[in-house]
C-alpha positions in Angstrom: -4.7 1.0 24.0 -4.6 -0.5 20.6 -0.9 -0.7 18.9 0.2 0.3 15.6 0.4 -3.3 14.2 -3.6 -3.7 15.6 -4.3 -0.7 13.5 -2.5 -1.5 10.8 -4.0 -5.0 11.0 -7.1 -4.0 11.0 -6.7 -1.8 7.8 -5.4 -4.7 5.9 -7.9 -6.8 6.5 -10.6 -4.1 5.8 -9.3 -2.9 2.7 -8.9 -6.5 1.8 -5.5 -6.8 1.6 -5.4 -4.5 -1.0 -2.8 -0.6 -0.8 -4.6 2.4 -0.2 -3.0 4.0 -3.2 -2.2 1.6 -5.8 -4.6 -1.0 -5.2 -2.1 -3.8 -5.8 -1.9 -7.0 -3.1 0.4 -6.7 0.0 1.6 -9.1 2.1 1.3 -8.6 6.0 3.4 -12.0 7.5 4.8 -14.1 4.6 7.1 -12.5 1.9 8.3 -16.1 0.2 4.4 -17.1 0.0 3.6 -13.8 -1.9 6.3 -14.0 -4.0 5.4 -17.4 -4.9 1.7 -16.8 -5.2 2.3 -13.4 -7.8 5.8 -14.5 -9.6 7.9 -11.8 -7.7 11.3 -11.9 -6.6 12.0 -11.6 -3.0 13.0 -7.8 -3.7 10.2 -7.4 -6.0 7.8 -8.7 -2.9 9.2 -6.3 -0.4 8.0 -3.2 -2.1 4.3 -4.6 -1.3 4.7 -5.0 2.7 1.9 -3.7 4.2 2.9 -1.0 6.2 1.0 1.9 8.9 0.2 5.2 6.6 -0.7 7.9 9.0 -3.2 9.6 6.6 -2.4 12.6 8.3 1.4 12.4 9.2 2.8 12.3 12.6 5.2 15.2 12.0 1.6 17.4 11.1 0.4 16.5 14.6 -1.2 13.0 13.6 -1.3 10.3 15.8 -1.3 6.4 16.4 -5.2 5.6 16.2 -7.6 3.7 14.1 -9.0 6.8 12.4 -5.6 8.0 11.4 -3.6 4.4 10.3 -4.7 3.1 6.7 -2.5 0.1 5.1 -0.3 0.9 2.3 2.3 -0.9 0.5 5.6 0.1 1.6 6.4 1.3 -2.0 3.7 3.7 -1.8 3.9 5.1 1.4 7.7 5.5 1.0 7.4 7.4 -2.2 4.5 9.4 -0.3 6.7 10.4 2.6 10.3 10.5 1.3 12.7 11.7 4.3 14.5 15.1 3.5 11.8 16.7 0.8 11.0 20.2 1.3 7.7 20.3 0.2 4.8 18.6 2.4 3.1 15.1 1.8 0.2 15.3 -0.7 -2.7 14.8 1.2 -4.1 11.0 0.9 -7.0 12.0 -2.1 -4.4 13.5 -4.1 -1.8 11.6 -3.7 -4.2 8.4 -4.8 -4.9 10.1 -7.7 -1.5 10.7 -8.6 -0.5 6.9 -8.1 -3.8 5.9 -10.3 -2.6 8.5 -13.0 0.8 6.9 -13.2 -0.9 3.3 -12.6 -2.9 3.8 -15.7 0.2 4.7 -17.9 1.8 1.4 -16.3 4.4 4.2 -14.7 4.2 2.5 -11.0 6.4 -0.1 -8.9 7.6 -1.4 -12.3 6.0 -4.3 -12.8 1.9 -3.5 -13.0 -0.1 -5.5 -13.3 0.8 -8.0 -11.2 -0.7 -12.2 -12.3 -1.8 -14.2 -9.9 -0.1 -17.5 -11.1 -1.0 -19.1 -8.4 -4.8 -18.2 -9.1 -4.2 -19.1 -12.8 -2.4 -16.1 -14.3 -5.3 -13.8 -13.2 -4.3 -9.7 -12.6 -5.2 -8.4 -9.2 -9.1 -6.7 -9.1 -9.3 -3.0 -8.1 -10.4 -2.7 -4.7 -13.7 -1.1 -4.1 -13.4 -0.9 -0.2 -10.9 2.2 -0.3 -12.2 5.4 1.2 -9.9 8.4 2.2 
């Protein structure tokens, strides 16, 4: 049986490296090369680690398989499923939506868009292989 890193490397790769919800670039193995490549402290860098979103969350009955494990960055997925809140996780469409609404007013992780100055000084593309 598959583990969570598997899934969660197979996600990455899919969605090109790219966070479910934001869209921005996140790092699976190398912080100080990401950094590096997109002019980000090490601090800065840790908020896009790629980590396991359960899409449906495990405390709703989800589980540990492909269908169910997308890759966010950690920022994201922390902000989606913050310990102690009341009210339940929005569901992944919605809460997408709300990240590109605050994306768009330059409202999310602080430091949108992100350059590629390794690349050049060239922002991040949207990804267009996200499906929820």
């Amino acid at each position: 049986m598959p583990s969570i890193k598997n899934h969660l490397s197979a996600s990455f790769h899919t969605q090109e490296g790219r966070c479910l919800y934001c869209d921005q670039p996140m790092w699976l193995a190398d912080p100080t090369a990401f950094a590096a490549r997109w002019g980000l402290s090490r601090r800065q860098a840790a908020r896009h680690q790629a980590t396991a979103e359960h899409l449906r969350p495990k405390s709703d009955g989800g589980r540990d398989v492909a269908a169910n494990i997308a890759a966010a960055c950690s920022y994201c997925n922390h902000h989606r499923h913050p310990r102690g809140r009341a009210t339940p996780a929005l569901s992944p469409a919605k809460y997408r939506a709300h990240v590109q609404r605050r994306r768009a007013r330059k409202g999310w992780h602080g430091f949108w868009p992100l350059v590629d100055v390794a690349g050049g000084g060239t922002p991040p593309r949207p990804s267009s292989v996200v499906q929820l």
